[in-house]
C-alpha positions in Angstrom: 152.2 206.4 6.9 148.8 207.6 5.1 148.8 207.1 1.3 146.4 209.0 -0.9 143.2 207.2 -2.2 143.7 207.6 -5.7 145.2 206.1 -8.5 148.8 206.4 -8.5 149.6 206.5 -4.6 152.6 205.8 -2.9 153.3 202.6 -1.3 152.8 202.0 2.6 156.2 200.9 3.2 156.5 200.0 6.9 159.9 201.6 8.3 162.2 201.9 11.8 164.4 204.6 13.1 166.7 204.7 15.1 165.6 207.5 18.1 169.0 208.1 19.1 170.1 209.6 15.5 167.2 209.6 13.3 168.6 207.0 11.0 166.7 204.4 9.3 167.0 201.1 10.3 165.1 198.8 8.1 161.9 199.2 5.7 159.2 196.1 5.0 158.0 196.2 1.5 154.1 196.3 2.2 153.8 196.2 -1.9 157.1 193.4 -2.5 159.9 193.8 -4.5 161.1 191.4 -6.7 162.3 188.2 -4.6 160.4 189.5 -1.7 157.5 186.9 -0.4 154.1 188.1 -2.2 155.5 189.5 -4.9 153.5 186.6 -7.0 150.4 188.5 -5.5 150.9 191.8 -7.8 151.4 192.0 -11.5 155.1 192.5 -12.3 156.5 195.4 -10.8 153.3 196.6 -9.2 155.8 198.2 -6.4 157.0 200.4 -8.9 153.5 202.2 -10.3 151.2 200.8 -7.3 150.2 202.0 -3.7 148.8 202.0 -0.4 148.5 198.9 1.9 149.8 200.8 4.1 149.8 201.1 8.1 147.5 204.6 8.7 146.6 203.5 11.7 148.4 202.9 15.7 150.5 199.4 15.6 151.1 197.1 18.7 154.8 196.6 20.1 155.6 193.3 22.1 158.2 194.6 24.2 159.5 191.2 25.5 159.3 189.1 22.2 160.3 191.7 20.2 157.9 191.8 17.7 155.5 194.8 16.0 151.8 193.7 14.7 150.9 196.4 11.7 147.9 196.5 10.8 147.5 197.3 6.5 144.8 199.4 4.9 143.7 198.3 1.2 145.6 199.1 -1.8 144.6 201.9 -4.3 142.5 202.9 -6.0 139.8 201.6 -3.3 136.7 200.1 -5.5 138.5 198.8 -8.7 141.2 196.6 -9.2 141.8 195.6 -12.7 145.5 197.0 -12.4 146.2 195.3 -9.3 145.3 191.3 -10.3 146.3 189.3 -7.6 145.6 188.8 -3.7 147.7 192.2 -3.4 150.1 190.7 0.0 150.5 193.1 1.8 147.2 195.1 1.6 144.4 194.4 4.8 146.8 192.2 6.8 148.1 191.8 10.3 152.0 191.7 9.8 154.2 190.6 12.4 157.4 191.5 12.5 161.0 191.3 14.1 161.4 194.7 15.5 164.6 194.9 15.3 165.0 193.5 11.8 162.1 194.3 10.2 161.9 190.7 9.3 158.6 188.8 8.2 157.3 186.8 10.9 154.1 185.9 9.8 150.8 187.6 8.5 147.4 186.9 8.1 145.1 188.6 5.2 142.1 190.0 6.1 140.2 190.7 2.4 142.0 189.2 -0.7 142.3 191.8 -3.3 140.1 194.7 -1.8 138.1 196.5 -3.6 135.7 197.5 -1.1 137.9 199.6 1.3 138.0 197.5 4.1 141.2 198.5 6.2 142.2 197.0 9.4 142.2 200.8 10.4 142.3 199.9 14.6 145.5 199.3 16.9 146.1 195.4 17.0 145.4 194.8 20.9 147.4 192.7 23.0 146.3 190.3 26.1 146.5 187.2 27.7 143.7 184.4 27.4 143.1 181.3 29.1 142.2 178.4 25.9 141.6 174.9 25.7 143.0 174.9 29.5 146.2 176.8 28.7 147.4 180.5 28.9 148.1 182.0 25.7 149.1 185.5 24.6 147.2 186.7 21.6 147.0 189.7 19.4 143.7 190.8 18.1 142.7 192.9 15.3 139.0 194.3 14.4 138.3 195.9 11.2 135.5 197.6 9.1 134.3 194.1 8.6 132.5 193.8 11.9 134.5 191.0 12.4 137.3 189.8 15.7 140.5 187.8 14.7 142.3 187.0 17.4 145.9 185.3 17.0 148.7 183.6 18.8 151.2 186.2 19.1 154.2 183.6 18.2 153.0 181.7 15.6 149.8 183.8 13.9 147.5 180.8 14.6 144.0 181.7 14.9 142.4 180.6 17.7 139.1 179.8 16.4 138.6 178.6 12.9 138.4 180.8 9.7 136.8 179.8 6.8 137.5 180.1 3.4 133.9 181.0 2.0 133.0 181.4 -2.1 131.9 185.1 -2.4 130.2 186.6 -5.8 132.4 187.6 -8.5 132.3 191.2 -9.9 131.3 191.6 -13.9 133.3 195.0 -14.3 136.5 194.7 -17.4 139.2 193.3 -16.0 138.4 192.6 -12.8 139.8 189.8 -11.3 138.1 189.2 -7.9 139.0 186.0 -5.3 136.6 183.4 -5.2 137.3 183.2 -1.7 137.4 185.4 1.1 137.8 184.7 5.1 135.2 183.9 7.8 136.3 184.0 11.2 134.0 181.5 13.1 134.5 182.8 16.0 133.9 185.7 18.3 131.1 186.7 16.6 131.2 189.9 14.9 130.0 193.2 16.5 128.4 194.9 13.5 125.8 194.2 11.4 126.9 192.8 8.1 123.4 192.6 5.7 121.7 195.9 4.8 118.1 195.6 2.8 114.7 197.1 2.2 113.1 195.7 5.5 116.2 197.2 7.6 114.9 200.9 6.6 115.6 203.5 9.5 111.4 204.1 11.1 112.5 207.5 11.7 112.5 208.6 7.7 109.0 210.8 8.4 108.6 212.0 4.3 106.6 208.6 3.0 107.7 209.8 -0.8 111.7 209.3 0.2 110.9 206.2 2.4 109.8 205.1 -0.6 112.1 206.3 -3.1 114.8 204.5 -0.8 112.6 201.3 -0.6 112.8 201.1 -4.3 116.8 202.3 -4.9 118.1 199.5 -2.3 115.5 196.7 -3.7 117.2 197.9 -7.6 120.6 197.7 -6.4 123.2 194.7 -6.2 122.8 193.0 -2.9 124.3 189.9 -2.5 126.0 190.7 0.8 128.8 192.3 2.4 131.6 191.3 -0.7 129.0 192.4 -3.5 131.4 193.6 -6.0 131.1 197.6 -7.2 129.9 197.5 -10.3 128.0 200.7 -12.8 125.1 199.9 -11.7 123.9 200.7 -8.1 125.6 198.7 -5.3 125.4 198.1 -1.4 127.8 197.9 0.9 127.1 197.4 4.4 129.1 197.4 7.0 129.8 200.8 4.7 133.1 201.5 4.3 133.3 204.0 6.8 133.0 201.2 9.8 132.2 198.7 11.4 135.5 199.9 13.9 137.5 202.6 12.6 140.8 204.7 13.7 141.2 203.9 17.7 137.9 201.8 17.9 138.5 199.2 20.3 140.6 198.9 24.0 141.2 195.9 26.2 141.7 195.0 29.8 144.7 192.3 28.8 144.6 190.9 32.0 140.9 190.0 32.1 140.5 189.1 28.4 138.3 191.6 27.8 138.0 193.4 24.5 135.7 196.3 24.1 135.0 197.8 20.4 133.3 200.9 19.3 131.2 200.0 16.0 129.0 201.9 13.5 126.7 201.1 11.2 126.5 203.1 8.1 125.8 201.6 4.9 126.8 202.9 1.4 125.8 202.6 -2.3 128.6 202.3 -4.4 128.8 202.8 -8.3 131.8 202.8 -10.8 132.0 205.6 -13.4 134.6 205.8 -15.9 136.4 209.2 -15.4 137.5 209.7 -18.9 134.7 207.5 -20.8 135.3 209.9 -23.9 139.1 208.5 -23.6 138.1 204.6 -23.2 135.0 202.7 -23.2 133.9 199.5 -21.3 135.4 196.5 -23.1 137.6 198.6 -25.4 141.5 199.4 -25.1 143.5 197.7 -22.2 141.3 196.8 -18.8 143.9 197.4 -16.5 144.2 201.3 -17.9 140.5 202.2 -17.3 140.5 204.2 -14.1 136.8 203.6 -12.6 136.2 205.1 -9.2 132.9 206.2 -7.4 132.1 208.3 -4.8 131.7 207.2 -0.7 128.2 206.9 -1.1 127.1 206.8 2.4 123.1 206.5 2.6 121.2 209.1 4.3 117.9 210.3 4.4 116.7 213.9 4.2 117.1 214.5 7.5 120.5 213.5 8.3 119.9 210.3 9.2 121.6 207.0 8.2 118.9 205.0 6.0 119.6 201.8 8.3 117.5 201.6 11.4 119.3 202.3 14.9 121.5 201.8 16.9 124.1 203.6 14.4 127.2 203.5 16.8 127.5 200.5 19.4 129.7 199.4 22.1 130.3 195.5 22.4 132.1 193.6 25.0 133.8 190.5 24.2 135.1 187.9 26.4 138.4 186.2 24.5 138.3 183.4 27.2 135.0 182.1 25.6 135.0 184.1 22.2 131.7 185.4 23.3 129.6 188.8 23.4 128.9 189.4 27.2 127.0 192.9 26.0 126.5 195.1 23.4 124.3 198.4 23.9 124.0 201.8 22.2 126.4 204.5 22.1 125.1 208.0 22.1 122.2 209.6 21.0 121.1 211.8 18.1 120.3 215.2 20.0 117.3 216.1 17.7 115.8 212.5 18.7 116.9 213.0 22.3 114.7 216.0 22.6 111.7 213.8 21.5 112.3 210.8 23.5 113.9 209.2 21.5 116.7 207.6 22.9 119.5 204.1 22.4 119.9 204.8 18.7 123.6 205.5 18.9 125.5 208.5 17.9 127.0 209.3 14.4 129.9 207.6 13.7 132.4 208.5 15.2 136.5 208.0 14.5 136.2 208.0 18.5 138.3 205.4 20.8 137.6 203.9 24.4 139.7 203.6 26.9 139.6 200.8 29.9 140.8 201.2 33.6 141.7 198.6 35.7 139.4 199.5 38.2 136.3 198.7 35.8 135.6 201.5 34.3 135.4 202.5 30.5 135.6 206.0 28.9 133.9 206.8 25.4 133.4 209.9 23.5 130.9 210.2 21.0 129.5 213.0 18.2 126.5 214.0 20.7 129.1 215.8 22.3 129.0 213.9 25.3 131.9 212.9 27.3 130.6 208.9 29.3 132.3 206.8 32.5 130.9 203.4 31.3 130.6 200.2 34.1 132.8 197.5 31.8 130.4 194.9 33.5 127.2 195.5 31.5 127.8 198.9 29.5 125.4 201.0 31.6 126.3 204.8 32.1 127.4 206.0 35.2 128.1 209.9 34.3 128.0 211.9 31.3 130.2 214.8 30.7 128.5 217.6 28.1 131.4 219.1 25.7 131.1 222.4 23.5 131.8 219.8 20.2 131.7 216.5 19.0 134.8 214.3 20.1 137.3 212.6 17.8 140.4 210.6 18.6 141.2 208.8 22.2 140.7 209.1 25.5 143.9 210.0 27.5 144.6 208.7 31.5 147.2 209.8 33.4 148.5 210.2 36.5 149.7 213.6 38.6 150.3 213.7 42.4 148.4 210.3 42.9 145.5 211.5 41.1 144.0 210.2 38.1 143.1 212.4 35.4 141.3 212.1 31.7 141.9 214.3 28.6 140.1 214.1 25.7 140.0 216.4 22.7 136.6 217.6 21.3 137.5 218.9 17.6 138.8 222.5 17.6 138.0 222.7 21.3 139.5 220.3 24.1 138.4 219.9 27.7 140.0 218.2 30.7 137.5 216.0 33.6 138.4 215.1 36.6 
């Protein structure tokens, strides 16, 4: 279900049917009613006036255990919280549940009380691992963190440590941020988490706005990636836009392998009252003040992100050894291209990958090219040219013992063999 981003949305409620008839079978509470585990994590009744933490992107089905992993987006609004104190259980979790119940097995939270946007908005992905000397099935989630969690599918225990790390507080009125929010320790993540002056994209060719950026970012609040919104300039890096978005990642579950599409876009954030006439800052009840502030994304003149390259990546993991075996470039900028300039990485985009078993991995990206990718070090073997920038993922089938890829480029689609 996708929720609004507002004020006032619905809840994410996760809910079966039955295929047979269309009835519903069971519903999990992603915002809890009273009773219901989390419900602590809300003000009173949140359920009833709150929304979102819901499940807009693909979930994972183990068939054999019988158990779905649902990955949560952040409650709403996005940037302030003051109506929402609390950790907010369900919002940016990995939920496991009985599928045929709908029962709580376990969950793990992501970002305690989010107010920076960061939904798990990939699949969870499952595969087998060899740890410590023993086989173990996991499920793994990656997020617009950067970061990899990777869990035992039975139990949801991590299988590297996560940390508990003090993060700065936000200033805003009733804002009640966590001290705390979690590290995974391992894999390390696959996008870049820091964004300052020094990490200014070379290609900005007007001197006046390289320097008019130089001066907004050094101005702004900066203390890394959970710097709280506030009314005064803010960054936010990864943006909220990525690290992995809708259908970024793909395994091969029998090789540990886990391969995720990442971009790097920061943002400037900045909270505006939208009725300041109505109540000001410090005045009136906290939790009514509606604050909100707009995507932000930072760009230069020409189009370009205000980060240096590469803007979209690929990264290989290997879950055997929690390690990076590769991580290179996805894409090109076409107006770079045609200067030479190449291994910056396209722009952004809500683009998938899919893996074959025979080693090879498919990618589109916004330069509207279609790429076969070698799985063992990234390097292209062919490149497909569209009529339009591809969104979504990849497709394989099979037809008279042929294999055969579609992929859809925006309003267009187009088939290769």
């Amino acid at each position: 279900i996708s929720t609004n981003e507002e004020y006032n949305s619905g809840p994410g409620d996760i809910r079966a049917y039955d295929v047979r008839d269309g009835k519903l079978v069971w519903t999990f509470h992603t915002i809890p009613h009273p009773g219901e585990y989390g419900y602590d994590t809300w003000p009173p009744d949140a359920w009833k006036t709150l929304g979102g933490a819901n499940a807009w992107s693909e979930l994972a089905l183990d068939e054999t255990r019988g158990i779905v992993f649902v990955p949560t987006a952040s409650p709403k609004y996005n940037f302030y919280g003051a109506n929402r104190t609390g950790s907010n259980l369900f919002g940016d979790c990995l939920i496991a549940l009985d599928a045929r119940t709908g029962r709580r097995l376990w969950h793990f939270q992501m970002v305690h009380h989010d107010i920076w946007d960061y939904d798990n908005a990939t699949a969870p992905k499952l595969l087998t691992v060899m740890h410590d000397g023993r086989i173990v099935d996991v499920v793994v989630q990656v997020n617009k963190e950067g970061f990899v969690w990777v869990f035992e599918r039975d139990t949801g225990k991590p299988l590297w440590p996560i940390e508990e790390r003090p993060v700065p507080q936000s200033a805003m009125p009733g804002e009640v941020t966590s001290p705390t929010q979690p590290f995974p320790l391992q894999p390390p993540p696959f996008a870049r988490q820091a964004f300052t002056a020094k990490d200014l994209n070379p290609y900005i060719d007007d001197p006046r706005e390289r320097a008019a950026l130089w001066k907004a970012i050094q101005n702004a609040r900066n203390q890394g990636m959970f710097t709280p919104p506030d009314t005064r300039d803010t960054i936010e890096m990864p943006g909220n836009n990525g690290g992995a978005n809708f259908g970024g990642a793909a395994v091969d579950p029998h090789a540990a392998k886990l391969y995720v599409i990442s971009k790097d876009l920061p943002a400037m954030l900045k909270l505006q009252l939208t009725q300041p006439a109505q109540l000001q800052p410090g005045a009136g009840d906290p939790t009514k003040l509606h604050y909100k502030t707009p995507f932000g994304f930072l760009f230069a003149s020409n189009g370009l992100p205000a980060i240096a390259p590469p803007w979209t990546t690929l990264t290989a993991y290997d879950l055997n050894t929690g390690t990076i075996e590769w991580q290179e470039p996805l894409g090109d900028i076409p107006e770079l291209a045609a200067k030479g300039i190449h291994n910056t990485g396209s722009q952004f985009p809500k683009a998938g990958p899919v893996v074959t078993a025979g080693g090879l991995l498919f990618a589109g990206t916004r330069d509207r090219k279609f790429r076969a990718l070698d799985t063992r070090d990234g390097k292209e073997l062919w490149a497909f040219e569209l009529g339009a920038g591809i969104e979504g993922i990849p497709a394989i089938y099979e037809r008279n013992g042929r294999e055969y890829i579609a992929v859809c480029a925006s309003a267009q689609s187009a088939t290769q063999t």
